[in-house]
N, C-alpha and C positions, 0 to 999 in steps of 0.2 A: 799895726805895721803895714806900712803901703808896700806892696811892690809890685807895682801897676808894669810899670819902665820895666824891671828887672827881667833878663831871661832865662829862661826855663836849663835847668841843664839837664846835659843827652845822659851824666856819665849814672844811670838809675836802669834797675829790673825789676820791672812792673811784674809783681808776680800774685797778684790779687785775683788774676782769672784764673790762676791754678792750685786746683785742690785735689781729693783722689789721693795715690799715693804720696802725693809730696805732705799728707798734713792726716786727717784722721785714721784712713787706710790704714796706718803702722798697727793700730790697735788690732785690725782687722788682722793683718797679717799672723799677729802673735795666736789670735783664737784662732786661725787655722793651720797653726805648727805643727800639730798633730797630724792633719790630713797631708801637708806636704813632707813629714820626714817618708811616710806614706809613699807618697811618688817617687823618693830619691832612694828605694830600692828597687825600681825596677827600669830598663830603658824606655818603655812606654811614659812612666812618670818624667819622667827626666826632660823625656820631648814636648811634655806639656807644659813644663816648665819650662823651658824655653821657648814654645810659643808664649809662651805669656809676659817672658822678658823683651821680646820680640817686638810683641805689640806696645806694652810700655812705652817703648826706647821710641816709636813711631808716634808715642801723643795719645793712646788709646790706654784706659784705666780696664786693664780686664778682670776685676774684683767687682768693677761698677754692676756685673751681671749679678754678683750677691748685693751689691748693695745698689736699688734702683736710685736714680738722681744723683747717684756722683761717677764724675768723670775726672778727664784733666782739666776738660773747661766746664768753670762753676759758671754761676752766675754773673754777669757783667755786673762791677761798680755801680750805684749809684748816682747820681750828678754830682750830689755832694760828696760825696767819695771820690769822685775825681778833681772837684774844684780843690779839698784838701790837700789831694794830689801836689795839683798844679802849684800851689803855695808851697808847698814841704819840695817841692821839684827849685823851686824860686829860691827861694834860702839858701840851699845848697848851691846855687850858683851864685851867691851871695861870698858864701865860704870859699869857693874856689877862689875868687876874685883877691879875696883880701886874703889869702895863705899863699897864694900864687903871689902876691908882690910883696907882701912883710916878711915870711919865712928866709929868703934869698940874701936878706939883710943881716941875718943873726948864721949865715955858711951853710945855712942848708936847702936843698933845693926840693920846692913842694910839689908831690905828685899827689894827681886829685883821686880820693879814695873812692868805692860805686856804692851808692845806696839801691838797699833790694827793699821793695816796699812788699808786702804780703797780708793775708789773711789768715789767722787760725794758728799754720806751722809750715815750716818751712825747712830745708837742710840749706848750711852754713859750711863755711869752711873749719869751723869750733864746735860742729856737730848739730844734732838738733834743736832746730830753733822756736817756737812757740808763743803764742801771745801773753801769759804766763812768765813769761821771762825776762820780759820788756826791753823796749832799745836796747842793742849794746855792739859795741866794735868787736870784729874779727880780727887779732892781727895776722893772723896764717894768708886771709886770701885779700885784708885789705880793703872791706865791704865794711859800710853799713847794715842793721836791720834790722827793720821799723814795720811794725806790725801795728796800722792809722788807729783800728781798736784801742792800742794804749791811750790817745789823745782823748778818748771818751771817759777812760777812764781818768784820766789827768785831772779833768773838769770837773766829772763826777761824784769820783769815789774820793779823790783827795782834795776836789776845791780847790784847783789850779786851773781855771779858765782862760782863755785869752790867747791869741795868736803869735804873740811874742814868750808867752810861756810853749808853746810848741817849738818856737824856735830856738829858744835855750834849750829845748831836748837836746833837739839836734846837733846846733854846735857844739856841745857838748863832747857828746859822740864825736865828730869830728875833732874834740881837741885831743882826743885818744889816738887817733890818726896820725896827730903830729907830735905827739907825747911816739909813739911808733915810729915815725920818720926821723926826730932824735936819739929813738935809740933809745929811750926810757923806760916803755915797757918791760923791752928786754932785759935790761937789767932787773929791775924789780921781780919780775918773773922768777928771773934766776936765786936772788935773794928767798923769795916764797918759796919755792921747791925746796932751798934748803932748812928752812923752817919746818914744812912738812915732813921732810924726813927725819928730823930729830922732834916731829911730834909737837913743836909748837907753835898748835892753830892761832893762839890769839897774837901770837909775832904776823903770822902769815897775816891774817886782817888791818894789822896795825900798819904793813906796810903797804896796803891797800888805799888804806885814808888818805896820803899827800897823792895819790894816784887821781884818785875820783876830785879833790880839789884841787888839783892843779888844771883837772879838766874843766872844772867850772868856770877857773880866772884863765885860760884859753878860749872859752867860752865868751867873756866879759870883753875880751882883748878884741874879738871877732865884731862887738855888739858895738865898740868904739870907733870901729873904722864902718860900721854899718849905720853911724847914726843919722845920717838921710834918708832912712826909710823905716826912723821910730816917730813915732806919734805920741800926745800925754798918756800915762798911763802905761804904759808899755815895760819900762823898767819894772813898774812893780808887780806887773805881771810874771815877771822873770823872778824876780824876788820872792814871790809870795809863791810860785813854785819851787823853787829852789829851798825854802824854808820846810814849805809842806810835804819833800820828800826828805828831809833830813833825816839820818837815821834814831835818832832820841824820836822826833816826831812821829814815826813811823811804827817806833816800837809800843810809843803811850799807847796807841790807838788801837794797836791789834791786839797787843797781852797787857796794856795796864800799866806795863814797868818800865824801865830800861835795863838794859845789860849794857855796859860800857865797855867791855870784852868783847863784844859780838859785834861789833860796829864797823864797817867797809868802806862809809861815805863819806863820815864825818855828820856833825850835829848840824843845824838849820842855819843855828848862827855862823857858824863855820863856812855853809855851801852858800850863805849872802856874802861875806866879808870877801871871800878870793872871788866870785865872780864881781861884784861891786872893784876890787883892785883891778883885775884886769880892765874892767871897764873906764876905771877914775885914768889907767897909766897908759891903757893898748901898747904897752912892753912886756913882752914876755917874760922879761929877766928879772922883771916883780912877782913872777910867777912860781917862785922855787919856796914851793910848800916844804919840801922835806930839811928845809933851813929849819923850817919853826915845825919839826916831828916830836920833841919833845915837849911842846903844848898841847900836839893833841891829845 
């Protein structure tokens, strides 16, 4: 994928040079609950804790005195960790482009969501966020959050290589965004809540599924109006990620089986077929997975 031309977007929080309490520290905090219910009986205690939120709130990690070499500011990035950067910063303004001028055409009007990039963990407006949990949309604050780690392991652990397999992450993600801007999540959400409360999870999962593929062929849709800046190869890079996190795929590998009740994403062949539609139609309104919820 070139995108030499493309510009970089502003609407991103670089939050890779902060570590300290945004990310290990919690741990830390818990093994010294002990010593601070300690302080919160007495007012001496009480002032020490508040100096110490004090400092916090100013940029300063004051745990870093128990724990030498962590602060708020870690280590600077890498080169390559910011070249990545710059690319995962490019795409996204890829996405702006093309949901800013197609969205507008089907009545709704696209506001560009913020990608927080990080390291380790991070707090979310959906609570705490972790490399462990891999990409995923917020819809409370509206944010991305991508924690570049997962992209190694993309490669890595699942065999999903390739610069355009990074960028199907993301649009991804962003087609949650406008799955949200529609008005989609919310529904579903609300449908899930009431699944949970009469106790059935595998309802809640199931309506999960057209969820995460409609995000893929929103995805596909994005990859149609970007096709200036794919090169050969590139689709099946998208492809061959999109297959390698499917959830059958996902399950062989870790326990052997599948469970077909337990399943969020939908199968491999599944997460090729809607991003390949979006792709083949770049119309959204080819994009209504929960027409065909009874196949999955």
């Amino acid at each position: 994928m070139r995108l030499d031309d493309q510009r970089e977007s502003r609407n991103v929080e670089d939050r890779r040079y902060q570590s300290g309490m945004r990310g290990g520290s919690f741990q830390t905090i818990f093994m010294l609950w002990p010593l601070i219910r300690i302080l919160l009986r007495t007012k001496f205690g009480w002032a020490i804790i508040a100096i110490g939120v004090g400092a916090y709130l100013m940029g300063f990690n004051p745990l870093a005195i128990l724990q030498p070499g962590q602060s708020m500011e870690s280590r600077a990035p890498s080169k390559a960790d910011d070249t990545q950067a710059v690319f995962i910063k490019k795409v996204l303004a890829s996405t702006e482009d093309v949901w800013s001028q197609l969205l507008p055409k089907y009545g709704y009007k696209y506001q560009v969501p913020v990608l927080v990039l990080f390291r380790g963990a991070t707090q979310s407006g959906c609570g705490f966020a972790s490399a462990q949990v891999g990409p995923f949309y917020c819809p409370v604050d509206h944010k991305i959050y991508l924690d570049l780690s997962f992209y190694d392991e993309l490669a890595n652990r699942f065999g999903a290589p390739g610069d355009f397999a990074q960028a199907y992450v993301l649009a991804h993600e962003v087609g949650h965004h406008v799955q949200n801007i529609m008005g989609i999540l919310q529904k579903v959400h609300s449908l899930q809540e009431r699944a949970m409360r009469s106790g059935d999870k595998r309802a809640a999962n199931r309506l999960q599924i057209p969820v995460e593929l409609q995000a893929d062929c929103f995805a596909g849709v994005w990859g149609h109006y970007a096709r200036k800046y794919l090169e050969p190869g590139d689709i099946e890079e998208a492809l061959n990620a999109a297959s390698r996190i499917g959830d059958d795929t996902l399950q062989k590998e870790t326990q052997g089986y599948v469970v077909p009740d337990s399943f969020t994403h939908g199968t491999s062949k599944q997460r090729m077929k809607w991003f390949m539609r979006g792709f083949d139609s770049g119309d959204i309104k080819q994009c209504n997975t929960f027409a065909e919820m009874q196949s999955l």
